[in-house]
C-alpha positions as CSV (number, residue, x, y, z in Angstrom):
1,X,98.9,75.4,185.0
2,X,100.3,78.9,184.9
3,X,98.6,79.4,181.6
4,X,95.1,78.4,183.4
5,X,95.8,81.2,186.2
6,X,96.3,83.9,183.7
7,X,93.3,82.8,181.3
8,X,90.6,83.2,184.9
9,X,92.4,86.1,186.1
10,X,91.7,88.1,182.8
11,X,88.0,86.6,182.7
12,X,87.4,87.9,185.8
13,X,88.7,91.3,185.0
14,X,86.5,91.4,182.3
15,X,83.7,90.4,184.2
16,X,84.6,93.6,186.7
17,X,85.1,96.1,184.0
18,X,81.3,95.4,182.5
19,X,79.6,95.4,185.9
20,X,81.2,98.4,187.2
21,X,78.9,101.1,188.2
22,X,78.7,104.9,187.5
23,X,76.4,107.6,188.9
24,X,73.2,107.7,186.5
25,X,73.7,111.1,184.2
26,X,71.0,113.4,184.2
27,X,69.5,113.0,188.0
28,X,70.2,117.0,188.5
29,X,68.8,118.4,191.7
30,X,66.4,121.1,191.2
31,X,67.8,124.4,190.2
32,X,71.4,123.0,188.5
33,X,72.6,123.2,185.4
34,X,71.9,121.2,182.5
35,X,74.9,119.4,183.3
36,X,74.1,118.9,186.6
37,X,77.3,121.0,188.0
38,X,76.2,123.7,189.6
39,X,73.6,125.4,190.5
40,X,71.9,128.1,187.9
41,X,71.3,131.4,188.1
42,X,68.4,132.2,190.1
43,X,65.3,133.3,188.4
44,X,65.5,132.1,185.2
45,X,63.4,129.1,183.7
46,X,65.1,125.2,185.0
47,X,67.4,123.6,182.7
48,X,66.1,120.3,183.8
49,X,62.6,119.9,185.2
50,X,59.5,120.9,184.2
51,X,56.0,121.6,185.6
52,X,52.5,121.1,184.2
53,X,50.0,122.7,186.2
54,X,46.9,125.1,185.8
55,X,48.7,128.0,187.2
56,X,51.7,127.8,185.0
57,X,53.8,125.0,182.8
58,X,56.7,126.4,183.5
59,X,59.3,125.8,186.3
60,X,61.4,128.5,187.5
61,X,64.7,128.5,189.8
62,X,63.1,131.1,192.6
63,X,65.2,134.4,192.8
64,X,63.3,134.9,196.6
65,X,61.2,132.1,199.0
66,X,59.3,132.4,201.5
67,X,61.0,132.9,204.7
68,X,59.9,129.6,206.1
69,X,61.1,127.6,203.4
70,X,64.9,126.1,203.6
71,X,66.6,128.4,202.1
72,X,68.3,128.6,198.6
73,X,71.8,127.2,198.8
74,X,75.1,125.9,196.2
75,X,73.5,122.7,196.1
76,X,69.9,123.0,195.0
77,X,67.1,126.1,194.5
78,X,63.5,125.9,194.8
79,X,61.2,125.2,191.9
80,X,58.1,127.7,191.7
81,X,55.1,128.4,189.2
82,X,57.3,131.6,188.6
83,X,60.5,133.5,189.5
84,X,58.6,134.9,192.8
85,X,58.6,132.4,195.0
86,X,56.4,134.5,197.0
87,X,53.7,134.6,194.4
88,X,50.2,133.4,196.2
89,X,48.3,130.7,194.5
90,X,45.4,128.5,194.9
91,X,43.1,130.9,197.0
92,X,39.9,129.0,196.5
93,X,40.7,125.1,195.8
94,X,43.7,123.2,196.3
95,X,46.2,123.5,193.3
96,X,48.1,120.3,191.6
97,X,51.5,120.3,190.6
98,X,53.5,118.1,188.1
99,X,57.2,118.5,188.3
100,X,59.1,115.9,185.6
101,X,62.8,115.3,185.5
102,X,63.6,112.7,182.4
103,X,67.3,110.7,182.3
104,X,68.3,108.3,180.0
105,X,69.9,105.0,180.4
106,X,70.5,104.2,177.3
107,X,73.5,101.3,177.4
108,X,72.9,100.8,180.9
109,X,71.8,97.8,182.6
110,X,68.3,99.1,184.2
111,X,67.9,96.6,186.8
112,X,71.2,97.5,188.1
113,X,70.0,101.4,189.0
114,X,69.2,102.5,192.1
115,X,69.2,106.6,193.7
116,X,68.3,108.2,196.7
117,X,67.7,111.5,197.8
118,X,65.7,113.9,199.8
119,X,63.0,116.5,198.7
120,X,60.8,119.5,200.3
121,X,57.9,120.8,199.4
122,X,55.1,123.4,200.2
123,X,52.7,122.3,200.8
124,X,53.2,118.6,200.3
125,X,54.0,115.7,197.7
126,X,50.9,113.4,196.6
127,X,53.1,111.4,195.1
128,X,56.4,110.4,193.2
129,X,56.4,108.3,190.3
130,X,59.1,106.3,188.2
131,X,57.5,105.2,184.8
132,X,54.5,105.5,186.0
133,X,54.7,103.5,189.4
134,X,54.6,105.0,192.5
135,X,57.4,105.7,194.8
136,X,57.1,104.8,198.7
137,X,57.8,108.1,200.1
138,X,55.2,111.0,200.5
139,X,54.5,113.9,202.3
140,X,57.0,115.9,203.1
141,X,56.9,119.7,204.2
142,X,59.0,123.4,203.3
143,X,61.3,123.8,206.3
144,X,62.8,119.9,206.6
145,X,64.0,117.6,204.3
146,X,61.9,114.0,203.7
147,X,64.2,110.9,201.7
148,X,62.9,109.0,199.1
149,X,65.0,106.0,196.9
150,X,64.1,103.6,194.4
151,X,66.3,100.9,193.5
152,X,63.8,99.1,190.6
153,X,61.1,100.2,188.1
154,X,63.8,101.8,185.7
155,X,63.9,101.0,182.0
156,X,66.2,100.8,179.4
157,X,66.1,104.3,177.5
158,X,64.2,107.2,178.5
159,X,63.2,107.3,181.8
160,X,60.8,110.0,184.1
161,X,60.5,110.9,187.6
162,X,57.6,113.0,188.3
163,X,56.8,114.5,192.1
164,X,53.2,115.9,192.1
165,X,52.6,118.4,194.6
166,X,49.7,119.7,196.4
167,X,48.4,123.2,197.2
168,X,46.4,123.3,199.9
169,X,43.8,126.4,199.1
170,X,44.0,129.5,201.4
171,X,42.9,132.8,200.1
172,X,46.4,135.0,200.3
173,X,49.9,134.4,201.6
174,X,49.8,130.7,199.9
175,X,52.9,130.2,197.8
176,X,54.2,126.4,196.4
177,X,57.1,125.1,195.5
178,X,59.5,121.9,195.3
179,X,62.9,120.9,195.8
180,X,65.1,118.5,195.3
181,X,68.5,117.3,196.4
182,X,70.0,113.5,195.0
183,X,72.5,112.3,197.4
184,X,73.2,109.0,195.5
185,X,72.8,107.1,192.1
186,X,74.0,103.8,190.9
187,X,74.0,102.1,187.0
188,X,76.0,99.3,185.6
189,X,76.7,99.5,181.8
190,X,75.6,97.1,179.4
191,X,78.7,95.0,178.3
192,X,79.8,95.7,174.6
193,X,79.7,92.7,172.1
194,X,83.3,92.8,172.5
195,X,83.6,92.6,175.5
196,X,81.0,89.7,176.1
197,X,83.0,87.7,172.9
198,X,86.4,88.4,174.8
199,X,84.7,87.0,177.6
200,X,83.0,83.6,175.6
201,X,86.9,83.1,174.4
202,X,88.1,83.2,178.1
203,X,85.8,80.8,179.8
204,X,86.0,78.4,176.9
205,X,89.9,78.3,176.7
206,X,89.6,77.9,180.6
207,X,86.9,75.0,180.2
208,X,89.1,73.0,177.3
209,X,91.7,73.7,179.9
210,X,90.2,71.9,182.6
211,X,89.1,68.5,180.4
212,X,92.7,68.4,179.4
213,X,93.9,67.8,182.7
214,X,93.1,64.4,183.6
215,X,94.0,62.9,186.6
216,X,96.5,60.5,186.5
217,X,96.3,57.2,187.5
218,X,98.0,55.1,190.0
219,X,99.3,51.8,189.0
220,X,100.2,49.3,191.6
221,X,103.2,46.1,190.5
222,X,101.6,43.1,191.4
């Protein structure tokens, strides 16, 4: 009996250890590092995101922002068209913007992932997309933050998160730009063959086990 005790209690262990989950590598906020630590020296081109746009394919972490905007901080920096955040755009038609952020999940379990977080943007976000699929949240604005999550739609390998921005036209004075802050992520890793053999080994020592312990039965002298 003891022997049964000891044989589930190390199944279930294993079962923890392979469903525990981490924070999903690579979900930097804008203006960070390439390792997500910190944030980058402001500026220069991001280590992370990029843009595709008309005006420019290239994001930058803003050395200045409009004085509307929330301000630069430790924790994220605005992404702009180029280092001067105070650089006017779109003076005649609306401009489009296409930040991307890829993250891999390589060994993970996708359908375990999940994040949340919070963005701002001037002027405001068409849409965010996972893969391809749209995101609930929209909108959004320069001097508040607005949260988005997604807790499905992730695959397994490369995946892309892509906020597309819009301009609205106005002939000076008309900078854009997006930030981004995530406040939580989720993934469970993918159990190695080891592990799930280990685990075959457990349950079936724990089913042979059980059929060996028949009841006994009750005889009765006439």
């Amino acid at each position: 009996m003891k022997t049964f005790y000891i044989a589930a209690a190390g199944a279930a262990m294993l079962i923890g250890s392979s469903a525990n989950a981490a924070d999903i590598a690579g979900l930097c906020n804008t203006g960070q590092t390439a390792d997500c630590s910190t944030t980058a020296t402001p500026g220069g081109v991001d280590q992370n995101w990029t843009l595709t746009s008309a005006a420019s394919n290239t994001a930058y972490d803003s050395a200045s922002v409009n004085g509307n905007w929330l301000a630069n901080n430790s924790t994220s920096l605005w992404l702009t068209p180029s280092a001067n955040g105070n650089q006017s755009y779109d003076p005649s038609s609306n401009g489009f913007y296409s930040y991307g952020l890829n993250f891999d999940l390589t060994g993970f379990d996708p359908s375990t992932a999940s994040f949340a977080g919070r963005f701002a943007a001037d002027n405001l976000v068409n849409s965010i997309m996972l893969n391809g699929v749209a995101l609930a949240a929209t909108g959004g604005t320069y001097d508040r933050w607005t949260d988005f999550s997604a807790a499905s739609g992730f695959v397994s390998g490369l995946n892309t998160l892509t906020f597309n921005v819009e301009n609205t036209a106005q002939r000076s004075g008309n900078p854009t730009g997006l930030r981004v802050e995530f406040t939580q992520s989720s993934v469970a890793a993918v159990p190695e063959p080891a592990v799930w053999a280990l685990m075959i080994v457990g349950f079936g020592f724990i089913g042979g086990t059980l059929r060996r312990r028949q009841p006994q039965r009750l005889t009765f002298a006439a």
